[in-house]
C-alpha positions as CSV (number, residue, x, y, z in Angstrom):
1,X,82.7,70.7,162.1
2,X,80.3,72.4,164.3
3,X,76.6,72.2,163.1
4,X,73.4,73.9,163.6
5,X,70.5,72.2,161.6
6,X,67.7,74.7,159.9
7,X,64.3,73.0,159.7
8,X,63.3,76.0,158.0
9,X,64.5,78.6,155.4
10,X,63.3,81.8,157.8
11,X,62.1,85.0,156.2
12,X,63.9,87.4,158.8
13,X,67.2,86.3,159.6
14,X,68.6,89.4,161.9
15,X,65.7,91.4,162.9
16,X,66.3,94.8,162.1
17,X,69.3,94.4,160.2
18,X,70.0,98.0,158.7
19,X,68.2,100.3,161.4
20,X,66.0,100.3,164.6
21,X,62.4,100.7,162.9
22,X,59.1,101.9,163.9
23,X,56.2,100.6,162.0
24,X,52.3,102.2,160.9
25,X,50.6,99.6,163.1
26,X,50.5,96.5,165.4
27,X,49.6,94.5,163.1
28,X,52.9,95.2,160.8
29,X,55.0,92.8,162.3
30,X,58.1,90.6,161.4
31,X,56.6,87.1,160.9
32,X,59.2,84.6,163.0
33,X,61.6,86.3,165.3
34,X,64.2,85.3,165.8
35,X,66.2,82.7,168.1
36,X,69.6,80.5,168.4
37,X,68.2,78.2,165.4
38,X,67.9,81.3,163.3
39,X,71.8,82.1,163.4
40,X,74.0,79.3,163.1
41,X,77.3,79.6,164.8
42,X,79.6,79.4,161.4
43,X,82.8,79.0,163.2
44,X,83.1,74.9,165.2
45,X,84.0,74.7,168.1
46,X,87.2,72.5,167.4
47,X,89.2,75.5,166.2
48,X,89.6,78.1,163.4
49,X,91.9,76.0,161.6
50,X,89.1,73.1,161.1
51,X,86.9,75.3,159.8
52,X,88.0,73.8,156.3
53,X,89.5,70.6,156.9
54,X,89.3,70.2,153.1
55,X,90.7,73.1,152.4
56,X,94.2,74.1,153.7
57,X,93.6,71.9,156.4
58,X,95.8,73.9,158.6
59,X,95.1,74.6,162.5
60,X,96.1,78.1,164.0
61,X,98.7,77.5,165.6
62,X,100.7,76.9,162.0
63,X,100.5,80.6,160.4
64,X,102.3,80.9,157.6
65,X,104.8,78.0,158.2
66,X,106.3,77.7,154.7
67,X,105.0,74.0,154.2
68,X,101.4,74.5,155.0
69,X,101.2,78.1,153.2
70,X,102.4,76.7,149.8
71,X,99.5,74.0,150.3
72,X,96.9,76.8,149.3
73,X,99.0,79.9,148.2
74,X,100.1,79.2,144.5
75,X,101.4,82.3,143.2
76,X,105.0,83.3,144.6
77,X,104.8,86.9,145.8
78,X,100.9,87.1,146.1
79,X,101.4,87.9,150.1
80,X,103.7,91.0,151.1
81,X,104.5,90.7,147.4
82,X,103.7,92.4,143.8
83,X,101.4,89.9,142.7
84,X,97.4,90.1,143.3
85,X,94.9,87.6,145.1
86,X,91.6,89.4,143.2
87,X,92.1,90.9,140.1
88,X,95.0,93.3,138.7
89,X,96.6,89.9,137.8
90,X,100.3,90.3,136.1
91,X,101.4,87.9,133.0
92,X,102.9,85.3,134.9
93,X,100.4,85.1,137.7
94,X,99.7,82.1,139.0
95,X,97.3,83.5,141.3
96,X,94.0,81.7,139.8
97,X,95.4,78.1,141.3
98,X,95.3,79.6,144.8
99,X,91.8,79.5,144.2
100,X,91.1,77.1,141.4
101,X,92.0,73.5,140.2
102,X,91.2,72.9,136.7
103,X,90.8,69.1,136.1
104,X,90.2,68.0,140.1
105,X,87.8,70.9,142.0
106,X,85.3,70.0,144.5
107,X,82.4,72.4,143.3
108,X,81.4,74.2,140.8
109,X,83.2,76.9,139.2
110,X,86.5,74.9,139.5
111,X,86.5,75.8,143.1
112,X,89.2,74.2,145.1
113,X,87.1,73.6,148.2
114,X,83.6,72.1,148.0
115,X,81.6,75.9,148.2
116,X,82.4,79.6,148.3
117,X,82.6,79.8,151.7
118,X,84.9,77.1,152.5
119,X,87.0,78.3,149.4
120,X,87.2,81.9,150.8
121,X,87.7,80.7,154.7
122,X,90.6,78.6,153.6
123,X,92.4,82.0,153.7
124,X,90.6,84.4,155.7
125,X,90.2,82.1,158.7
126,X,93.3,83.7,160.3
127,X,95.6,80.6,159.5
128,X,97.6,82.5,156.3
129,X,97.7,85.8,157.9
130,X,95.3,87.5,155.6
131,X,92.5,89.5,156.9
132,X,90.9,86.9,159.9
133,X,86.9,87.5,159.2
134,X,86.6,85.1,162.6
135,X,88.6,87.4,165.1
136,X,86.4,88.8,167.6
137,X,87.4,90.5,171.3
138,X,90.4,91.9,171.2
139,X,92.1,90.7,168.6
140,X,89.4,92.2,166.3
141,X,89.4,95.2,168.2
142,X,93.0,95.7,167.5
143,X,92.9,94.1,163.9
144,X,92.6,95.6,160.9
145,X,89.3,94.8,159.8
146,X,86.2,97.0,161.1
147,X,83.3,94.7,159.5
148,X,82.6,92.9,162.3
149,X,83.4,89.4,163.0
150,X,81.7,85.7,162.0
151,X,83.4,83.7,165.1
152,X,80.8,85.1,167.6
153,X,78.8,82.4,170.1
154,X,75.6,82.0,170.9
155,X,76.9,82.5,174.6
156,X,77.7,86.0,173.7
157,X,74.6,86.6,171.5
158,X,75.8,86.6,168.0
159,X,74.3,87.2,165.2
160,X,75.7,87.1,161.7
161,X,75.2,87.4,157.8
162,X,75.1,83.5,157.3
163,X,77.6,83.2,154.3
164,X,77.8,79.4,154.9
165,X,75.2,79.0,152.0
166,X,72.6,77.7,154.4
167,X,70.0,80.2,153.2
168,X,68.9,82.1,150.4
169,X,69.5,86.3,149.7
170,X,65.7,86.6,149.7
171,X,66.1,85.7,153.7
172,X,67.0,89.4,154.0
173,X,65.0,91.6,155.9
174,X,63.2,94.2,153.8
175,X,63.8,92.3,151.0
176,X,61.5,89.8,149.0
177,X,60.8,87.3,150.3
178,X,59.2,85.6,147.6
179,X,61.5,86.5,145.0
180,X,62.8,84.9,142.2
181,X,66.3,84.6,139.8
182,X,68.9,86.2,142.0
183,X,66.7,86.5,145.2
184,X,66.3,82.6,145.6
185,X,70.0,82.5,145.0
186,X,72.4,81.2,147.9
187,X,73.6,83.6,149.7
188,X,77.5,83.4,150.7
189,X,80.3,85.0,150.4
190,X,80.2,86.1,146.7
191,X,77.2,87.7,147.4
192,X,78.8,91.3,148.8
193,X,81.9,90.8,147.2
194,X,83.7,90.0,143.9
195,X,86.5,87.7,144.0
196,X,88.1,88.7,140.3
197,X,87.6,92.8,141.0
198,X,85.6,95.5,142.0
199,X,85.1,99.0,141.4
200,X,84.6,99.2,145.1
201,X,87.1,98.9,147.8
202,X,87.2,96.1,149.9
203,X,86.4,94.2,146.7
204,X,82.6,95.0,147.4
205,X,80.2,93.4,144.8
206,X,79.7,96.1,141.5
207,X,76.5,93.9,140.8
208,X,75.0,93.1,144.5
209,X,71.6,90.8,144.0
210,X,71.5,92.0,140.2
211,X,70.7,95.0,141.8
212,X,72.8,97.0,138.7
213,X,70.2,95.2,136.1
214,X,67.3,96.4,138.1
215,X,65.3,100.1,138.4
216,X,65.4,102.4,141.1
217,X,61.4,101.1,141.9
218,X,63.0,97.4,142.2
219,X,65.5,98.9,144.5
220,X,68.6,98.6,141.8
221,X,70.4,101.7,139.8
222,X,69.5,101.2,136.6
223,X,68.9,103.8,134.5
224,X,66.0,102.3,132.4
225,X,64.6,104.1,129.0
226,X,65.6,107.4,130.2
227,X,65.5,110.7,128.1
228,X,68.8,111.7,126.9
229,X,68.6,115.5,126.7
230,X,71.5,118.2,125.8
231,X,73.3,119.8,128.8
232,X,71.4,122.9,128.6
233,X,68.5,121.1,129.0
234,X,69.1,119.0,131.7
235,X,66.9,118.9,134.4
236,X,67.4,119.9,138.4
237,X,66.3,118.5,141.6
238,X,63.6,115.7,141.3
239,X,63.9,115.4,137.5
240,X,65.1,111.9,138.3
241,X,67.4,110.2,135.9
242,X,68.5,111.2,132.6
243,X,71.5,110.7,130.0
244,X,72.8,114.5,129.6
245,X,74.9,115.2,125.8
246,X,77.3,117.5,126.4
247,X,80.8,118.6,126.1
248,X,83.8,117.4,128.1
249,X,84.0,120.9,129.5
250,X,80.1,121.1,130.1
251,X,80.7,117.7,132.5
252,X,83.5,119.1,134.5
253,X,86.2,115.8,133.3
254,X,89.1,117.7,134.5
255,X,90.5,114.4,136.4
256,X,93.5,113.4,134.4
257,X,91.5,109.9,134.1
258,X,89.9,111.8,131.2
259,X,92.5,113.0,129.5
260,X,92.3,110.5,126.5
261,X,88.8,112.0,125.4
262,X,89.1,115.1,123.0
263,X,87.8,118.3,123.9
264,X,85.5,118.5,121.3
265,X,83.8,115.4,121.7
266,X,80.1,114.3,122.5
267,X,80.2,112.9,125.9
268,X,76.7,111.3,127.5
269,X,76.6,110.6,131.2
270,X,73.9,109.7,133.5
271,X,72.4,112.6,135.7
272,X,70.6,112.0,138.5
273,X,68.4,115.7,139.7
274,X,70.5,117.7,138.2
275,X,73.9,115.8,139.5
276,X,76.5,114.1,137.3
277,X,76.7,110.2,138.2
278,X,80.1,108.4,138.1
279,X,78.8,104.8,138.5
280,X,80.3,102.2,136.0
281,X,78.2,100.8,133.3
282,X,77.8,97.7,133.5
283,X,79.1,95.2,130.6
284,X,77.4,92.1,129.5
285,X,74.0,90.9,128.0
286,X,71.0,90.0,130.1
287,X,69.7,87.7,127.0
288,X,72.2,86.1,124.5
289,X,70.7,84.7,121.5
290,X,72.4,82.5,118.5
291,X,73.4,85.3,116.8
292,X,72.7,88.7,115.0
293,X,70.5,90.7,117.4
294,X,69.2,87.9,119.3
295,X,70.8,89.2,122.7
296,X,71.4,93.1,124.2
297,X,73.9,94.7,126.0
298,X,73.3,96.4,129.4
299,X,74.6,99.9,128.3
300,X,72.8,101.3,125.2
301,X,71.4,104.2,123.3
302,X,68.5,105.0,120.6
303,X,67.2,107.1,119.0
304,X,63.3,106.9,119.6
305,X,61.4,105.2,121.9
306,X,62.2,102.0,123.0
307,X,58.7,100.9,123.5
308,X,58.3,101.1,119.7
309,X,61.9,99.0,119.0
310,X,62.4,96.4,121.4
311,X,60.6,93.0,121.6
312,X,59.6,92.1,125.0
313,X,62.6,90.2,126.3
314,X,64.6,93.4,125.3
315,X,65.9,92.2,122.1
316,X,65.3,93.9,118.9
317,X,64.7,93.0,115.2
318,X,66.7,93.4,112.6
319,X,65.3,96.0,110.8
320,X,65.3,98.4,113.8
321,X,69.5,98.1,114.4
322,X,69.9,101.7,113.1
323,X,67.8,103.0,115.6
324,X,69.6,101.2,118.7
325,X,73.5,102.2,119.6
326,X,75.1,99.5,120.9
327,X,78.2,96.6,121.2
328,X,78.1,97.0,117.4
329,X,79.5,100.4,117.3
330,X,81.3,100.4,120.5
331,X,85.0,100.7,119.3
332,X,86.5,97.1,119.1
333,X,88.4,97.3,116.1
334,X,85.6,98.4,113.7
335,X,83.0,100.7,115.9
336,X,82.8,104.7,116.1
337,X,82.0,105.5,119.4
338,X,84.3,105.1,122.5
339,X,82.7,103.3,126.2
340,X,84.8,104.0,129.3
341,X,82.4,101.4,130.9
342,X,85.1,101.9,134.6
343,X,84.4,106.1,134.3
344,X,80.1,105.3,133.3
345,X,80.2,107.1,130.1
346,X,80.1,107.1,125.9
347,X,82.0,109.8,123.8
348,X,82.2,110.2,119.9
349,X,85.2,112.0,118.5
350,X,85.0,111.1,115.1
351,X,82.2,113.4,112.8
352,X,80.4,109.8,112.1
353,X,80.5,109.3,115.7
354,X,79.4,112.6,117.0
355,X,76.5,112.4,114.9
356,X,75.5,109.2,116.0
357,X,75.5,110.0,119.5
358,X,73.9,113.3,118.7
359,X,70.6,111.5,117.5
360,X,69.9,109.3,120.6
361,X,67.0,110.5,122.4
362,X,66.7,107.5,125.0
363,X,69.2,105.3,127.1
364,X,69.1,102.0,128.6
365,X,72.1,101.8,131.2
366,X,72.7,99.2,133.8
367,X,75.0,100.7,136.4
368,X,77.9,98.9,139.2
369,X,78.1,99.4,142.4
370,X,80.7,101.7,143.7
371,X,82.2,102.0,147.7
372,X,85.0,104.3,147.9
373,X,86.3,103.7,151.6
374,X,89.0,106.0,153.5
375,X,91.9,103.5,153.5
376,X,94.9,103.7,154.5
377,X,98.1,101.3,155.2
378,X,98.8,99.0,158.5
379,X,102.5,99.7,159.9
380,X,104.0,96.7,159.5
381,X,101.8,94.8,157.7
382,X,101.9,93.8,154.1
383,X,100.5,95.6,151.1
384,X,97.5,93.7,150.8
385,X,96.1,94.4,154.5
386,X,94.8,97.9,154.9
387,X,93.0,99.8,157.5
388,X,89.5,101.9,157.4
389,X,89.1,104.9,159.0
390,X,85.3,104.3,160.0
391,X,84.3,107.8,160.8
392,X,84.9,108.8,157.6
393,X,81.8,107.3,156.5
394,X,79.9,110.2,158.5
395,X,79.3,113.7,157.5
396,X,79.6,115.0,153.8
397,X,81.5,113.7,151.2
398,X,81.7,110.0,153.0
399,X,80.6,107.0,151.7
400,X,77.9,106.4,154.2
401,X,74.8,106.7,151.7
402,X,76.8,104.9,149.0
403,X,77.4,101.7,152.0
404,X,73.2,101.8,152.6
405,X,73.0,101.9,148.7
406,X,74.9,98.6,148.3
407,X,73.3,97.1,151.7
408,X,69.7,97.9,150.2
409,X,70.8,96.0,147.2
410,X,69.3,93.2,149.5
411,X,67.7,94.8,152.1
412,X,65.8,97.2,149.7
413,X,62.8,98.3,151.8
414,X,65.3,100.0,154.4
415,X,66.9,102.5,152.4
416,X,64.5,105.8,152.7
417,X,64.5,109.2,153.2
418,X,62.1,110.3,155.9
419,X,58.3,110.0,155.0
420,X,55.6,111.8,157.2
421,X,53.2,109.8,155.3
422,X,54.9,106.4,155.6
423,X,55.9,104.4,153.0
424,X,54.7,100.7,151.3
425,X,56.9,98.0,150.7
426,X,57.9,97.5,146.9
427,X,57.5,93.4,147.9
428,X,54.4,93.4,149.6
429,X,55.9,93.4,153.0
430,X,54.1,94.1,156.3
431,X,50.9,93.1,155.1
432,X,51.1,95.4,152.3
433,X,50.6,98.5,155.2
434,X,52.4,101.7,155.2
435,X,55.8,101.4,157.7
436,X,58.0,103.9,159.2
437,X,61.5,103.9,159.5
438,X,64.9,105.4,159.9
439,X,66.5,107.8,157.7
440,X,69.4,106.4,155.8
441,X,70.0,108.7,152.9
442,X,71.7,110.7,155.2
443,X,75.6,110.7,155.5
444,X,75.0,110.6,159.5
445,X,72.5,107.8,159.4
446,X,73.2,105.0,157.7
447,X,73.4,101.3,157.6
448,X,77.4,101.0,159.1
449,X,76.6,103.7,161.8
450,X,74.3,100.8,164.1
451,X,75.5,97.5,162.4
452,X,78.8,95.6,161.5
453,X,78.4,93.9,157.9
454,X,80.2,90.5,159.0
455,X,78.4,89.8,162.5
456,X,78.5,90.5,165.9
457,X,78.5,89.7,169.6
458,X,79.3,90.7,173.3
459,X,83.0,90.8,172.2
460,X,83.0,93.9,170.3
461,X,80.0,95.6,170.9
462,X,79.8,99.1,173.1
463,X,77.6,100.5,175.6
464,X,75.5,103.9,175.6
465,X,79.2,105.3,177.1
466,X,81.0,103.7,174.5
467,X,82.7,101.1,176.8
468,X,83.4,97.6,175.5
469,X,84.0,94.1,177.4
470,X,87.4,95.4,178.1
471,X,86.8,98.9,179.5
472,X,84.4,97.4,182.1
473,X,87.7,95.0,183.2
474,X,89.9,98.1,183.8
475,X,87.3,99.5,185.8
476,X,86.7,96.8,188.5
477,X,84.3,94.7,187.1
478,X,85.3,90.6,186.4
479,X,85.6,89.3,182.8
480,X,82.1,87.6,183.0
481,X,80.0,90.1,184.0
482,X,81.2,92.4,182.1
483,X,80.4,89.6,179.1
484,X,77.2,89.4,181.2
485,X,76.4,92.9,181.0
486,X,77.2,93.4,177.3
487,X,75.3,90.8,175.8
488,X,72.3,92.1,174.4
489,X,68.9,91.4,175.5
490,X,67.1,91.3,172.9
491,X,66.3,87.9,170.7
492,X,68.7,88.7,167.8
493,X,71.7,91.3,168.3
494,X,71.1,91.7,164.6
495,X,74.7,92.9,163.7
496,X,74.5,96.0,165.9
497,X,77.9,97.5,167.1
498,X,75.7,98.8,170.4
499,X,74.1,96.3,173.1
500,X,70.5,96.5,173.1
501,X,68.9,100.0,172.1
502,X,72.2,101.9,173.3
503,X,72.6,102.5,170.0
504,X,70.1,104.9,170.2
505,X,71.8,106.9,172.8
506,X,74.5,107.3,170.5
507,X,73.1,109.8,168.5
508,X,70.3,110.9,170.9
509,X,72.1,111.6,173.5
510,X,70.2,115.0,173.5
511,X,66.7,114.8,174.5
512,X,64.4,115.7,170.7
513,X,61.6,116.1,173.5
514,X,59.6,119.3,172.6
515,X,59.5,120.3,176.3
516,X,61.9,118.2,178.2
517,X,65.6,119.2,178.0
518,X,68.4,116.3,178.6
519,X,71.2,118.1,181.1
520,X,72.6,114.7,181.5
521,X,74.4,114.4,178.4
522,X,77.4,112.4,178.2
523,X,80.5,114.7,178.7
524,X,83.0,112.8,176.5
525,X,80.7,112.7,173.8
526,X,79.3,116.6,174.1
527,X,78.4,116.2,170.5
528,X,76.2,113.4,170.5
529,X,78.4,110.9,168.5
530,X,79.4,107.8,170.3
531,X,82.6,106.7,168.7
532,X,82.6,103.7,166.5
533,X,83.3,100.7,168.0
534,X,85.5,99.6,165.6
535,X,87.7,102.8,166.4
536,X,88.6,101.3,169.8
537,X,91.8,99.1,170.9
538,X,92.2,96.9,173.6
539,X,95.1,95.5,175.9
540,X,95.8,91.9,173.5
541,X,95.0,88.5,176.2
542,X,98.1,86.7,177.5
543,X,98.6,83.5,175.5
544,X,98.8,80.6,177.6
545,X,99.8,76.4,176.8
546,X,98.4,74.1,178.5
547,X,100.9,72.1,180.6
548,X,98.7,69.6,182.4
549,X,99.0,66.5,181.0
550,X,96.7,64.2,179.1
551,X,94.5,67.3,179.5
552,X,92.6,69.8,182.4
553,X,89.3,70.6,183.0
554,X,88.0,73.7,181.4
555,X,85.2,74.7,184.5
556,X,82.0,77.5,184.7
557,X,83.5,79.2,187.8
558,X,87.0,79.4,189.4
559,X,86.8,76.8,191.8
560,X,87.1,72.7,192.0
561,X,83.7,72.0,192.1
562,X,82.6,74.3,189.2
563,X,80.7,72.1,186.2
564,X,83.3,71.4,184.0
565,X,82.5,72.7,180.3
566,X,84.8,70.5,178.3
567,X,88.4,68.9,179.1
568,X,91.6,71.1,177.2
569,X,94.2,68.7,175.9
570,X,98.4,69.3,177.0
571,X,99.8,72.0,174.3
572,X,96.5,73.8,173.2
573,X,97.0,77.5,173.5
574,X,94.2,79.8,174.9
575,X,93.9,83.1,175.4
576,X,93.8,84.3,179.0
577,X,91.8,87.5,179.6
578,X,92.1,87.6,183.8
579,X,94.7,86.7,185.9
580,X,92.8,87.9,189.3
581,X,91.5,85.3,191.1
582,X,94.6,83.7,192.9
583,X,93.7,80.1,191.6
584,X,92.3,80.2,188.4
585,X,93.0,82.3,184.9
586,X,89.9,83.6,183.2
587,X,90.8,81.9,179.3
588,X,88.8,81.7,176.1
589,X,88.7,78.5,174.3
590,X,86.8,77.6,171.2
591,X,84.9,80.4,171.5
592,X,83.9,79.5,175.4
593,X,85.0,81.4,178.2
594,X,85.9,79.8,181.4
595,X,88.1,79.0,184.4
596,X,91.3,76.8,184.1
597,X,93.7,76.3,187.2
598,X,97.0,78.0,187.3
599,X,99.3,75.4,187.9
600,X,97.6,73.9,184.5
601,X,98.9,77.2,182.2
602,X,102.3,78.1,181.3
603,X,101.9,81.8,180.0
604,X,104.1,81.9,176.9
C-alpha cells in the first residue's frame, strides 16, 4: 500500500474546511498551511482492491463473484436482501461476523481487519458493490453517493477527511486543538458515523466528538441544569433551553409515533426559544461507579438545584436520591415513569408518576445527533443503496443547519450566525482575537453548500458556470486541460465542491456592491444558485484491457517520446476518457491520467 509519512500531527488539516472566512486581523492567521504532506492520498496506487489486502483481499475487477463475496459477507441476504449490515438486525442475523471475529480479530473491538478504516474499506472500496467511498470522475458523478470521494490525487489537488487514523479529531479546523478525552481521539471512520445505528440517515454519528455530552458553550447539545417550567410558562425567542411540562396536546404529539402515551399524561420535552426539540436523549452513564449511586445517567430530572445535590463528578449521595429522577424510576420492570429516549422525551401516566414528574424543577439531558436526509431509492439497485437529493438541504425545512450542527461537532468555531461585532473562539483560537466568518445557521448557507464531507479533487469539482472536467471535453477542450484548468489553485482544495473561490460566485453571482450593479449575471443560473455538483451526470469512460503483452508504457503526452509514467501490465483494465488523438487514448490508471497507444487497448 501507498504511503505518505506525517512527521507531524498538523493543527489545520483542510484550510477552511466548513466555509470561506474572513478574519478581525492580520495577525489571526492559521498556523501551518497546508501542503501535499498535510493530506495523504488514502487510496495506493496499486488499485482499489489492495487497499485492504488483509481484508477481503479482493481486486476490482472481482465484484461480487460468489467466492470472494462470501470471504467477507457472512450473513445470507444482507445485500439486495432483508437482512441489515448496521443495526435493525433480525434473530438469525449473522450480520455481526461480516464485521467481527470473536476468538481471531486483528484489532480491537473484535474487528476483523487490523483498524476501522480497513474494516469499513473492506466493503465500501467498490469491490462488493456497496456504496464505493473511492469513486471519483464520472463514476462518482453518476453514482449514488453525493459526499464526495476519498480516491482523489495529489495530481488533481485532493484534499480529504483523513479517516486512515493517521491524526487525531482535534486536527480539525475550528476545533481545539489542544483538547483532551474525545478530541485527542483518532479520528476515522467511526468518527461521523455509527456502525450499529443511528438516528440519522446515512448512519451519521448520534454522539459526534461527545458532542451530545457536552453544552451548547462547548459546542455540543446538551441541555445542562436547565429550568423545567409548565407549558404556560415557557419562554419565547432567546429564552434558551428549557424542559417544558405539559400535556400531550399542549406539545402538538399528533404523529402516530405517539400514540402509546395517554392523553392525560405529564409529558417534559426540551424547548429551545420557545421551539419544541425532537432530538434523542441520549442513554448511558458518563461515570459508573461499583454500585448504588456511584454513576449517573445522561437524561435526568430533579427537583431543586443541582448545584446543591450533585458531587462534583456528577454523582450524588445517597441521601439526596429522592430529589434526583432517574434510571431508577425509568420503567424497566419496577419504575413509574416512561423514557422514549428515540422521540427525546419522559411522560408519567400513572398518579405516582405524574406527581413525580410534576415536582422536577431542573433537567440534566444529553441529546443525539439527528440528520434527516431527502432519500430516495436507485432504479435498479438494491435496498441498501439509496440516493440524496442534495438541494433539499437548501431553503426551509431542509437539513442544512442540522448537517453544520453535526459538522461543528468537530469543527465548532465555524458554526455562527452573523456577528457585526465578531466573535472569540471558545478554544482560544486565533490568538484569542475576535474572527469573522460565514453564516451557517442559515438553511442556504451551510457547511454541504461549499464542501463534500468525504474529499475532493479536480474530478468532481465545478467552475463558477457550473461545468465539471467533463463539460469542458464536450466543448472542445482536451481531457488534460480541462483537469488543468479545474484543479484548484489554492494550497489545500479543502473539500470544496467549487475550484478555487468559484464557490463564491455561486451564490454571489449578483454584485452586494452598494453602488455597482452586476448585469453580467449568469443566465442559466438567474437566481444565483449554482447547481450542486453532486446533481450533475456525466457520459461513463470506455473500459479498455490491455492487450500488449508483458506490458505498455503508460506516457505524459500522446507521443513515443513522452516520459513514460509507469509500465501497465497485459489484462489490466483502465478507463479511457478520450479517444481523439489518432494514436493514443487519454486512460486513467491508479489514479494517474495519461497516454497509452491504441494498438495496446482492446475497448471491451
Amino acid at each position: 500500500m501507498k504511503k505518505v509519512s506525517l512527521s507531524f500531527l498538523f493543527t489545520f488539516l483542510l484550510l477552511g474546511i466548513l466555509a470561506t472566512s474572513t478574519f478581525a486581523a492580520p495577525t489571526v492567521v492559521d498556523p501551518d498551511p497546508p501542503g501535499e504532506e498535510h493530506n495523504p492520498e488514502i487510496l495506493p496506487a496499486d488499485g482499489v482492491g489492495n487497499l485492504n489486502p488483509n481484508a477481503n483481499g479482493i481486486s476490482a475487477d472481482a465484484i461480487n463473484q460468489d467466492e470472494n463475496f462470501d470471504n467477507v459477507i457472512k450473513s445470507v441476504g444482507m445485500y439486495g436482501g432483508d437482512q441489515k449490515t448496521h443495526g435493525q438486525y433480525k434473530n438469525n442475523t449473522n450480520s455481526c461476523a461480516s464485521c467481527h471475529q470473536t476468538h481471531t480479530s486483528k484489532a480491537d473491538s473484535l474487528l476483523f481487519a487490523d483498524s476501522t478504516f480497513q474494516t469499513c474499506s473492506a466493503c465500501h472500496d467498490g469491490t462488493l458493490g456497496f456504496y464505493n467511498v473511492f469513486e471519483t470522475g464520472a463514476a462518482y458523478l453518476n453514482g449514488p453517493s453525493t459526499a464526495g470521494t476519498f480516491g482523489g490525487s495529489h495530481a488533481n489537488n485532493m484534499s480529504v477527511h483523513a479517516v486512515d487514523g493517521s491524526v487525531a479529531v482535534k486536527a480539525a479546523p475550528g476545533g481545539n486543538k489542544n483538547g483532551t478525552g474525545t478530541w485527542a481521539a483518532e479520528f476515522n471512520c467511526a468518527s461521523c458515523h455509527a456502525p450499529h445505528g443511528s438516528y440519522s440517515d446515512r448512519l451519521l454519528h448520534y454522539n459526534p466528538n461527545g458532542m451530545g455530552q457536552k453544552t451548547p458553550a462547548e459546542g455540543g447539545l446538551k441541555a445542562d441544569d436547565v429550568p423545567v417550567v409548565d407549558f404556560a410558562n415557557k419562554g419565547g425567542a432567546g429564552s434558551g433551553l428549557q424542559g417544558v411540562r405539559g400535556t400531550k396536546a399542549e406539545h402538538g404529539l399528533t404523529d402516530a409515533a405517539y400514540d402509546s402515551i395517554p392523553a392525560d399524561a405529564v409529558v417534559i420535552m426540551i424547548y429551545e426559544n420557545g421551539k419544541k426539540t425532537t432530538n434523542p436523549w441520549l442513554y448511558g452513564y458518563p461515570v459508573r461507579g461499583s454500585s448504588g449511586n456511584n454513576h449517573y445517567y445522561d437524561s435526568r430530572l430533579f427537583t431543586a438545584d443541582p448545584a446543591t445535590i450533585l458531587n462534583a463528578n456528577g454523582t450524588y449521595p445517597s441521601s439526596k436520591a429522592d430529589q434526583v429522577i432517574d434510571h431508577y424510576d425509568y420503567e424497566n420492570g419496577k419504575g413509574i415513569i416512561s423514557l422514549k429516549y428515540d422521540k427525546g422525551l419522559v411522560y408519567g401516566k400513572t398518579d405516582e408518576a405524574k406527581a413525580l414528574l410534576n415536582a422536577a424543577t431542573f433537567a440534566e439531558i444529553s441529546r443525539a445527533y439527528s440528520v434527516k436526509l431527502d432519500l430516495k431509492a436507485v432504479a435498479g439497485a438494491p435496498s441498501v443503496v439509496t440516493e440524496h437529493n442534495v438541494s433539499a438541504l437548501w431553503g426551509s425545512g431542509g437539513a442544512g443547519v442540522q448537517m453544520s450542527q453535526f459538522c461543528s461537532s468537530c469543527h465548532t468555531d465555524y458554526m455562527k450566525a452573523g456577528s457585526n461585532g465578531g466573535v472569540t473562539s471558545s478554544h482560544g483560537n486565533y490568538n484569542g482575537e475576535n474572527y469573522y466568518g460565514h453564516t451557517t445557521t442559515s438553511s442556504s448557507y451551510t457547511c454541504l453548500r461549499c464542501h463534500y464531507a468525504h474529499g475532493t479533487d479536480a474530478e468532481i469539482m465545478v467552475d463558477a458556470q457550473s461545468r465539471t472536467v467533463f463539460d469542458l471535453q464536450e466543448e472542445g477542450m482536451s481531457a488534460a486541460d480541462a483537469l488543468a484548468y479545474m484543479k484548484d489553485p489554492n494550497p489545500s482544495s479543502a473539500l470544496k465542491k467549487f475550484t478555487g473561490m468559484s464557490g463564491c460566485w455561486a451564490c454571489h453571482n449578483s454584485s452586494k456592491a452598494t453602488t455597482l450593479k452586476n448585469t453580467n449575471r449568469d443566465a442559466d443560473h438567474p437566481d444565483g444558485m449554482i447547481d450542486d455538483p453532486s446533481t450533475k451526470t456525466v457520459t461513463q469512460p470506455v473500459k479498455g484491457t490491455i492487450t500488449f503483452s508483458p506490458q505498455v508504457n503508460f506516457r505524459s503526452a500522446p507521443n513515443m517520446s513522452a516520459s513514460v509514467i509507469t509500465t501497465i501490465p497485459v489484462n489490466t483494465v483502465v478507463d479511457i476518457y478520450d479517444e481523439s488523438d489518432a494514436n493514443f487514448y487519454y486512460i486513467k490508471y491508479n489514479n494517474d491520467f495519461g497516454y497509452v497507444a491504441k494498438h495496446a487497448i482492446t475497448k471491451n
